[in-house]
MARSERO-998348 format. One record per residue (C-alpha): residue number from 1; residue in one letter; x, z, y. Coordinates in nm, 2 decimals. Example, Ala and Ser with C-alpha at 12.3 -4.5 7.8 and 13.67 -1.06 7.14 Angstrom:
% residues 2
ATOM    i  aa       u       w       v
ATOM    1   a    1.23    0.78   -0.45
ATOM    2   s    1.37    0.71   -0.11
END
This chain:
% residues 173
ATOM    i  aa       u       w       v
ATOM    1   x   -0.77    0.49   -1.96
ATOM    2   x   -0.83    0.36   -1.57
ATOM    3   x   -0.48    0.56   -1.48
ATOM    4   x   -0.32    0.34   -1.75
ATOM    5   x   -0.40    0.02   -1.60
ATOM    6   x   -0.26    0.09   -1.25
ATOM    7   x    0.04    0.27   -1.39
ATOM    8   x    0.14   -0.04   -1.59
ATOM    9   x    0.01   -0.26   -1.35
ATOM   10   x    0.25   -0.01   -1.02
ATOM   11   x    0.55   -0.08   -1.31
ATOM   12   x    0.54   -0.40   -1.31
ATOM   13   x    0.49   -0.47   -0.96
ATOM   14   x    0.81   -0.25   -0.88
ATOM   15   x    0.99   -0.42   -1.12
ATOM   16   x    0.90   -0.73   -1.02
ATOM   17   x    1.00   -0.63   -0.62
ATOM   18   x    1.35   -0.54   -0.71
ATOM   19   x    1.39   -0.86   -0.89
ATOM   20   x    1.18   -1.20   -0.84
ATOM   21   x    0.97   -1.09   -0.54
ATOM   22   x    1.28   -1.00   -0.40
ATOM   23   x    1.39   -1.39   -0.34
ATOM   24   x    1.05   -1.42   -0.15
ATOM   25   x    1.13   -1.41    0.24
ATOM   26   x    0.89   -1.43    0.50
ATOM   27   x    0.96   -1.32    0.85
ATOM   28   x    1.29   -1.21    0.73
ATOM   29   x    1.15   -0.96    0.51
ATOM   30   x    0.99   -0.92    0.13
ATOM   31   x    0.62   -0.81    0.12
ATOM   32   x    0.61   -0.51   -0.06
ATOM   33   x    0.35   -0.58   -0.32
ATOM   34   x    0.40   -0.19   -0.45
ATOM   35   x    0.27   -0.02   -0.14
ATOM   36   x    0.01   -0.25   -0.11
ATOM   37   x   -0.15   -0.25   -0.43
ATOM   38   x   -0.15    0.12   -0.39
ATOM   39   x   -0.33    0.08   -0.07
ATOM   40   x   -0.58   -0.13   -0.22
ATOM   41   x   -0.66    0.11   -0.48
ATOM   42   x   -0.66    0.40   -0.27
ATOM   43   x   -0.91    0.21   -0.02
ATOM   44   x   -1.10    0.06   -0.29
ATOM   45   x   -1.12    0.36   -0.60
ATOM   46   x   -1.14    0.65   -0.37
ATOM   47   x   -0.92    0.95   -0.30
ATOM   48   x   -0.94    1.12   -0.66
ATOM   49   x   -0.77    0.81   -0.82
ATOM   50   x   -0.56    0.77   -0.51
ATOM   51   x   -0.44    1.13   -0.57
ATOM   52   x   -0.28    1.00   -0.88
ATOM   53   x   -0.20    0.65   -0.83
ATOM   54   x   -0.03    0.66   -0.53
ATOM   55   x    0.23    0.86   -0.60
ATOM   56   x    0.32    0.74   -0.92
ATOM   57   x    0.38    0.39   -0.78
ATOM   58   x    0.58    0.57   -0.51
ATOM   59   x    0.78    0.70   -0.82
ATOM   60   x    0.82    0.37   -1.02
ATOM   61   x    0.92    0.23   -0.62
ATOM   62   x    1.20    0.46   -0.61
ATOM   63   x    1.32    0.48   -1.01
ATOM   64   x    1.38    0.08   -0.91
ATOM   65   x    1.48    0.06   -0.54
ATOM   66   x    1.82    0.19   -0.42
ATOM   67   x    1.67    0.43   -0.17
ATOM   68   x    1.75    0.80   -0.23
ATOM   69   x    1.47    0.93   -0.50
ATOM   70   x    1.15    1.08   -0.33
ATOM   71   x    1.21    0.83    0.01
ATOM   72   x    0.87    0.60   -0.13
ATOM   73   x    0.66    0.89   -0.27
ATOM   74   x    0.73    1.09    0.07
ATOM   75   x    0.63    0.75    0.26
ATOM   76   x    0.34    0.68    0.06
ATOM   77   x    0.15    0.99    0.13
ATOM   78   x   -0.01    0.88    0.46
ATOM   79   x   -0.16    0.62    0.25
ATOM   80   x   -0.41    0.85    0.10
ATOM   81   x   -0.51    0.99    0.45
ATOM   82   x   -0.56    0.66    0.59
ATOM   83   x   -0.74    0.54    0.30
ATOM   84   x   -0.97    0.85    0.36
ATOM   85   x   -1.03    0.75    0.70
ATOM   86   x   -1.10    0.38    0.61
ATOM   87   x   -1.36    0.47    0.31
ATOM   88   x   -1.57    0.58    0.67
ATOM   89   x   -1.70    0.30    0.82
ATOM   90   x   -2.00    0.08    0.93
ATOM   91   x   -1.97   -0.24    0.76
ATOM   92   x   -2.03   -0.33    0.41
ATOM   93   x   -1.69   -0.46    0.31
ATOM   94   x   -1.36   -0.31    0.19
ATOM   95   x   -1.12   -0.56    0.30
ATOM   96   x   -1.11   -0.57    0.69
ATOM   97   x   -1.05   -0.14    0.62
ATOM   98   x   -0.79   -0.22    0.37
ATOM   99   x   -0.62   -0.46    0.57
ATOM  100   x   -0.60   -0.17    0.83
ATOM  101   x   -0.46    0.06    0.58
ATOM  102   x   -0.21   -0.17    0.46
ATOM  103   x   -0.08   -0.22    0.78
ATOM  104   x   -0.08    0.16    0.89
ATOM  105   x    0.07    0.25    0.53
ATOM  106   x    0.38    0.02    0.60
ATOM  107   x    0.42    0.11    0.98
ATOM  108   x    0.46    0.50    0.87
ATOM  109   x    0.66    0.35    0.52
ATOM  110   x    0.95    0.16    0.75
ATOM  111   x    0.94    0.50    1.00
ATOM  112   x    0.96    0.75    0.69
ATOM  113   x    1.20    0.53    0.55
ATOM  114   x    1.43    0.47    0.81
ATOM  115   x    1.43    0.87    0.91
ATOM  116   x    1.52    0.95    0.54
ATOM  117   x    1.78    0.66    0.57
ATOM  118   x    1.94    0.84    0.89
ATOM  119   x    1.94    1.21    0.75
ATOM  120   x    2.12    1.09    0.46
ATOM  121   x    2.42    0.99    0.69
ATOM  122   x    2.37    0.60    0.72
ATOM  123   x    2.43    0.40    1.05
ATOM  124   x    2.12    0.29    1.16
ATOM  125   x    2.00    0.11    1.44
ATOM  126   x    1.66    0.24    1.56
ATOM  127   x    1.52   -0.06    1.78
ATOM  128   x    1.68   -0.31    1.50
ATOM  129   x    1.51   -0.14    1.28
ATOM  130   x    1.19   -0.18    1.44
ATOM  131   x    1.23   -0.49    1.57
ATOM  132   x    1.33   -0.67    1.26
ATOM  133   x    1.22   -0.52    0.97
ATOM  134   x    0.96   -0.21    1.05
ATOM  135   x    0.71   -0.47    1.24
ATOM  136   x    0.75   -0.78    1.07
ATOM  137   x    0.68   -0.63    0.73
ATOM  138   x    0.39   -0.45    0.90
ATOM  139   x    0.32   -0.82    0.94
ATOM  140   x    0.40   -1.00    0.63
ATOM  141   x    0.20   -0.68    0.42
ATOM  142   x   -0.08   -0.75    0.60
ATOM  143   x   -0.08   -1.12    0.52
ATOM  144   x    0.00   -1.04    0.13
ATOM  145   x   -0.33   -0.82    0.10
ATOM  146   x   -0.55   -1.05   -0.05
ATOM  147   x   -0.33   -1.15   -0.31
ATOM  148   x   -0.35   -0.76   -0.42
ATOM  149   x   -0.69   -0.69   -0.33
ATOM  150   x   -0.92   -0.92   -0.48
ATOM  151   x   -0.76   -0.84   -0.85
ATOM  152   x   -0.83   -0.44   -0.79
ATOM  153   x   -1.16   -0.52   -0.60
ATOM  154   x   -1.26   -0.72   -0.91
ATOM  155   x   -1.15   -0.46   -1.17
ATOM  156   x   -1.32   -0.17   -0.98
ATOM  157   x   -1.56   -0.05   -1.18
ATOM  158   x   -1.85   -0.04   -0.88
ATOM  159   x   -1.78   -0.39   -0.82
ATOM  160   x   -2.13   -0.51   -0.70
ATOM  161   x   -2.04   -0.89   -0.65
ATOM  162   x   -1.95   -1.02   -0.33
ATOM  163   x   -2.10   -0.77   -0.11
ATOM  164   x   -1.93   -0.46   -0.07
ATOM  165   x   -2.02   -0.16   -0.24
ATOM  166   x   -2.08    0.10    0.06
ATOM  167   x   -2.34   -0.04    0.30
ATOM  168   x   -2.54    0.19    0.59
ATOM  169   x   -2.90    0.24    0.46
ATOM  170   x   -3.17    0.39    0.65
ATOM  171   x   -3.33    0.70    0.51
ATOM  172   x   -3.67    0.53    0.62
ATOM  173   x   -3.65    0.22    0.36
END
């Protein structure tokens, strides 16, 4: 029942980027609320769920998005490997990680992209690219997380309250 959720929940989010979200411009560029609510739930859930979540909102990405099918799943796969690194860490919160992963996920998203883009025989620009759509939506992401996060935070099911759920204890206590 948890998988149902976030697949409806990955839906409607990628049907909602090719359509209304897609008149929201900041920086030039549309956040991609798909990539980073599976970011948030990869940093959040942990990598079993990520292993299934991820991907499938990769899929409902690319059933609705005009890039050749398999171009989101294929950029989405770092997310689970940085989303492993972030669950390491030293402070008691999940956001300033998630943050981190966002903005990783979406840096090696525009690069994956834009490779798959240029195999497939279109003109691209690489510095362009980069310059105009690669960094600020590396950007823009970033500043969408919260909007994301704290609904998945809040439905996670070792939601403690406002503290974070992992903190460093001493074996001594």
């Amino acid at each position: 029942m948890r998988y149902a959720g976030a697949f409806l929940v990955a839906w409607v989010l990628a049907v909602a980027n090719v359509s209304a979200f897609s008149y929201i411009k900041v920086l030039g560029v549309t956040p991609d609320f798909v990539l980073i609510f599976a970011t948030c739930w990869a940093v959040i859930r942990g990598e079993p769920e990520a292993l299934m979540v991820v991907p499938f909102a990769g899929l409902m990405r690319d059933l609705l998005s005009s890039d050749p099918i398999g171009t989101s799943m294929l950029g989405f796969v770092p997310i689970v490997l940085f989303a492993a690194i972030a669950r390491v860490q030293v402070i008691d919160s999940d956001f300033p990680p998630t943050v981190a992963v966002v903005a990783a996920g979406s840096l090696t998203f525009g690069i994956i992209q834009t490779l798959v883009l240029g195999v497939t025989g279109q003109h691209i620009e690489i510095w362009q690219v980069f310059i105009r759509v690669i960094v600020p939506g590396v950007i823009v992401n970033a500043l969408f997380t919260p909007i994301v996060y704290l609904p998945v935070r809040w439905s996670s099911p070792r939601f403690t309250g406002l503290r974070g759920s992992r903190g460093l204890a001493s074996p001594y206590s």
